[in-house]
C-alpha positions in Angstrom: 0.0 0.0 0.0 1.5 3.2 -1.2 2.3 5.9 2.5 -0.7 8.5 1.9 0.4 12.0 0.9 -1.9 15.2 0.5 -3.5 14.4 -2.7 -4.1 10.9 -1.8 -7.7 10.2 -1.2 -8.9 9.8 2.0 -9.0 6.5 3.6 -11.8 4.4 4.6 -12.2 2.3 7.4 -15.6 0.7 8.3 -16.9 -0.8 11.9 -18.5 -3.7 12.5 -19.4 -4.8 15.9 -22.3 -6.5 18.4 -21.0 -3.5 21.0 -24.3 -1.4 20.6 -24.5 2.2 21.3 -25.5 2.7 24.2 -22.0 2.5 25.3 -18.8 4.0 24.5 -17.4 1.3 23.1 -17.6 2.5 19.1 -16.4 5.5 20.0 -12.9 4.5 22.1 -12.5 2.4 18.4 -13.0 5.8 16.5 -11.1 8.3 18.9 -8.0 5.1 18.5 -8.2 5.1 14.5 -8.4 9.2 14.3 -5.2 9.7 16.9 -3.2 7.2 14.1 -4.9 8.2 11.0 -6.8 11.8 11.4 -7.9 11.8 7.2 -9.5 8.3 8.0 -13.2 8.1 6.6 -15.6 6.6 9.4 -17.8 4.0 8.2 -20.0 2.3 10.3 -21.8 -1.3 8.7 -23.3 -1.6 12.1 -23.0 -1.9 15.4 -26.1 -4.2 15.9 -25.2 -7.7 15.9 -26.9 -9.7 18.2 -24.2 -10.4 20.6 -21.6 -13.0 20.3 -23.6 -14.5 17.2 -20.2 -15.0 14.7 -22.7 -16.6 11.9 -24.7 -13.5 11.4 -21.9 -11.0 11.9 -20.2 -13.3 8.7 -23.3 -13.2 6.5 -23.5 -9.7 7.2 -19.9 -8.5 6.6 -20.4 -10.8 3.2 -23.4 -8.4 1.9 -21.6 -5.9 2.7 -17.8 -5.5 1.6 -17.7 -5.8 -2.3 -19.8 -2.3 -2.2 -16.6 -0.2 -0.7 -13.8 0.5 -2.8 -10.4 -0.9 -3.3 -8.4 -1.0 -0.1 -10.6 0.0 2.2 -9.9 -1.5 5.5 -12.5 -3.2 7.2 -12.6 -3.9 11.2 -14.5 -6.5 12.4 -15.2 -7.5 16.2 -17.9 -10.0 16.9 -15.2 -12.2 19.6 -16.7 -14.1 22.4 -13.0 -15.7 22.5 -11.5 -12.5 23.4 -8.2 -13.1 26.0 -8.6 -17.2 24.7 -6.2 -18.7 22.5 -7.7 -17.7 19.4 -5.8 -15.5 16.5 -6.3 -11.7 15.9 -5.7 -11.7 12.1 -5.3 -9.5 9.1 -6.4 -10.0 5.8 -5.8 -8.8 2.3 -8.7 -10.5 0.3 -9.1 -9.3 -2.8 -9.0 -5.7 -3.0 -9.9 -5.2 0.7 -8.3 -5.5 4.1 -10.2 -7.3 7.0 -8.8 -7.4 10.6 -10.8 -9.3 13.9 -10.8 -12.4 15.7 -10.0 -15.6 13.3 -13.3 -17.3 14.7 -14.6 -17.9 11.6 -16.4 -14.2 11.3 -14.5 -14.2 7.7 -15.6 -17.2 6.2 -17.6 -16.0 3.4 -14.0 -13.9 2.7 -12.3 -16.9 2.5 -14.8 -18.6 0.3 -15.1 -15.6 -2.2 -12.2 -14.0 -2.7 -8.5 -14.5 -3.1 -6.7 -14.5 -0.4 -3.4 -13.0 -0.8 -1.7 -12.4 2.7 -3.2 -13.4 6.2 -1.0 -12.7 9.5 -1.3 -13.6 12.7 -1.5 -9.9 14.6 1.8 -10.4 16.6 4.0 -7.3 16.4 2.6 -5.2 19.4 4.5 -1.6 17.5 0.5 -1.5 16.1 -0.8 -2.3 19.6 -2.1 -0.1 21.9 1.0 0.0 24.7 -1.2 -2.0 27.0 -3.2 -4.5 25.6 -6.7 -5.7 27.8 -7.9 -8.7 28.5 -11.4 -8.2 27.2 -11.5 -5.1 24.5 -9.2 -5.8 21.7 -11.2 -4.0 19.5 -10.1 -0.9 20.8 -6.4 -1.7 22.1 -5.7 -4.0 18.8 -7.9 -4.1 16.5 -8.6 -0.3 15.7 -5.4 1.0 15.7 -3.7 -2.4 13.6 -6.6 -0.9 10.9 -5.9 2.4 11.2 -1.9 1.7 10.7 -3.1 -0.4 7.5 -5.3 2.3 6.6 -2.5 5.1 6.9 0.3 2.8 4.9 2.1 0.1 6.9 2.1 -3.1 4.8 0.3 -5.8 6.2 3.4 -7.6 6.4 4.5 -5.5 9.1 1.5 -6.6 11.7 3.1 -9.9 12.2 4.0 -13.1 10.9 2.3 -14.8 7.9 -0.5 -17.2 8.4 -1.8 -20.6 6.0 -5.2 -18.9 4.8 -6.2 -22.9 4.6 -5.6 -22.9 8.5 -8.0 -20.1 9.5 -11.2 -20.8 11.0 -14.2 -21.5 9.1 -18.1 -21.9 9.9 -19.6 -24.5 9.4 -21.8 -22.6 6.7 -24.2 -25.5 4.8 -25.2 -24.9 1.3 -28.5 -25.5 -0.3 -28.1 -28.8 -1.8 -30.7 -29.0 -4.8 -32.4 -32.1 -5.6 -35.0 -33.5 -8.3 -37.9 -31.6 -7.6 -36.5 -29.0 -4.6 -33.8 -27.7 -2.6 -33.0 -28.0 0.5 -31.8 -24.9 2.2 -32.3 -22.7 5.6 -32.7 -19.6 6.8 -29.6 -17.7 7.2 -30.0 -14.2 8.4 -33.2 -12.0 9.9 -33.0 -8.6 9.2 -34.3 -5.3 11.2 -38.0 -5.5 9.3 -38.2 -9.0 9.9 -37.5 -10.4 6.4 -36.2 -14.1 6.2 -33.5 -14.5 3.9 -32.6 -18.3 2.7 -29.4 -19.7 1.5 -30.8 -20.0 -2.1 -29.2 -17.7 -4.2 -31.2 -16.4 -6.8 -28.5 -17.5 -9.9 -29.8 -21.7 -8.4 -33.2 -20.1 -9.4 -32.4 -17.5 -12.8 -36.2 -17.7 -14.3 -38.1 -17.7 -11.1 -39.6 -14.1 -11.4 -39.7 -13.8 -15.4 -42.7 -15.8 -15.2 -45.3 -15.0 -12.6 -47.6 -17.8 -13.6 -45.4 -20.7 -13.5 -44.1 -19.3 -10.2 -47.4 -20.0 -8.8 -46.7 -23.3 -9.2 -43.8 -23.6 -6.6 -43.4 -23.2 -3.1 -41.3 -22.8 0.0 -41.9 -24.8 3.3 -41.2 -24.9 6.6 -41.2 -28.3 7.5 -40.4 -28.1 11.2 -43.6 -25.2 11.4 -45.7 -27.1 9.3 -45.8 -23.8 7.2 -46.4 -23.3 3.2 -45.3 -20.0 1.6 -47.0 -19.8 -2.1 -46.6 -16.5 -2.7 -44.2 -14.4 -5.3 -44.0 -10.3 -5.3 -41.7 -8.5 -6.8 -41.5 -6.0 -4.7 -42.5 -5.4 -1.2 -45.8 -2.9 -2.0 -47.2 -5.9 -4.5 -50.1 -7.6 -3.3 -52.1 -7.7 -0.3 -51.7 -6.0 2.7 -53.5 -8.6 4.5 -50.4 -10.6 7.1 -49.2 -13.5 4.5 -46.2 -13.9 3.6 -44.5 -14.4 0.9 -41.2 -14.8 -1.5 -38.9 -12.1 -2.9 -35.9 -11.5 -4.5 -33.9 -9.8 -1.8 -31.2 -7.4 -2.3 -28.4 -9.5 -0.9 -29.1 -12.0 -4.0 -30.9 -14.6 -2.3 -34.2 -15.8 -1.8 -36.5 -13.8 0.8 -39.7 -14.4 3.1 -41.1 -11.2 4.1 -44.9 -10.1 4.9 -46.2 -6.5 3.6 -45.9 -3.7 6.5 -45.0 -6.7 9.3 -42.6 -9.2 10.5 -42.1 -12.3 8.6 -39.9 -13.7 11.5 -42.4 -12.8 14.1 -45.1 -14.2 12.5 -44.0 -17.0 11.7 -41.8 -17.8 14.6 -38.5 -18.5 12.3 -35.0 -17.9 13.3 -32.1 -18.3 11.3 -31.3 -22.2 10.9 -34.5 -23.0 10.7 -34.4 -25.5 7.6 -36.5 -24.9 4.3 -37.8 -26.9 1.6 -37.8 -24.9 -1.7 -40.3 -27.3 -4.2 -38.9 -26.4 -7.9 -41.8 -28.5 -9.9 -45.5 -28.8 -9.0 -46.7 -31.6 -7.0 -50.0 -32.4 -5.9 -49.6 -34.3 -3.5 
């Protein structure tokens, strides 16, 4: 990474924790990275995960990275094995940076992208000078992605790490059979929405034909639950507490219910398997 000079662009950083604001946790990260890198642009992905919960912090931070530009530096503390024996890493993945906890909160990363240098965060020079026990997102991780976002190599955090050795989730595909595909839900967002694990490339056609889509459907087989329904968009259809599918922005396959809570209503959480029928069956 070339050392920033007055007619480099600013560079960005982005936040993404489970710490909340009702705290100051956020903002000890932001007053760390702004001491090291004043010029630094503040993003925040958000601050909302539910806490400890490494699965959704991944599929979130998946959705999200590809829309920042190239090198942006992107700090990521979901760690309920903060002070344990697990790595602090960095990553240069593609044509972004990641630093947190290897605990798996970068799987997607390590599925989609290149990976092409990971270290182990062991040289304390871009430490805090004391390091606690239980908030290494301020007293490592900020200011290690501030120093990456002001110019240090990332060969200079520490020593070199096997991406094949990182942690991974366990993170099951939708497995596509004869007549369906087997999938779950993955992720629940702030309105409620269910989004699956079927990406809408397993399903190209399924909205260019609005009659033939009538003909499939999505179940919940541990709810006893049958979802028939296809809008396009969220203000399609009736307002009357169904739900139904959708192509969701992240590029999979949604559940949500017009003006309410598709989770709610349906008492879903993410994990909960799905049955995605492909051809019509009467039966």
């Amino acid at each position: 990474m070339k050392p920033l000079t007055p007619s480099n662009k600013r560079p960005i950083v982005t936040l993404m924790t489970d710490f909340g604001l009702s705290d100051a946790y956020v903002g000890m990260m932001k007053g760390v990275i702004i001491g090291i890198v004043p010029r630094a642009h503040l993003i925040d992905l958000t601050h909302d995960i539910p806490p400890q919960n490494v699965l959704s912090a991944a599929w979130i931070l998946a959705t999200a990275y590809r829309y920042f530009p190239q090198r942006t530096v992107h700090i990521c503390v979901v760690d309920p094995g903060v002070g344990s024996s697990r790595q602090a890493i960095a990553l240069h993945a593609g044509d972004w940076f990641f630093v947190g906890p290897d605990n798996g909160l970068f799987s997607y990363i390590l599925m989609e992208q290149t990976i092409q240098t990971a270290v182990n965060l062991s040289n304390s020079n871009y430490h805090l000078p004391q390091v606690s026990a239980t908030f290494h997102g301020r007293d490592l991780f900020a200011p290690v992605g501030a120093h990456l976002a002001r110019g240090a190599s990332i060969n200079q955090l520490g020593t070199p790490i096997d991406p094949a050795t990182l942690q991974r989730l366990d993170i099951a595909s939708p497995t596509r059979q004869e007549t369906h595909i087997d999938a779950h839900i993955v992720h629940v967002d702030h309105f409620g929405n269910l989004i699956t694990t079927i990406p809408l490339t397993l399903v190209p056609d399924l909205f260019s034909n609005e009659t033939s889509a009538q003909l499939l459907k999505l179940i919940f087989p541990t709810h006893n639950i049958v979802v028939e329904r296809f809008n396009r968009f969220f203000s399609a259809g009736l307002d009357d507490g169904q739900p139904f599918i959708y192509n969701d922005s992240s590029g999979y396959l949604g559940i949500a219910i017009r003006n309410g809570n598709a989770a709610q209503a349906l008492n879903v959480i993410p994990g909960t398997p799905i049955i995605f029928l492909t051809e019509h069956n009467d039966s």
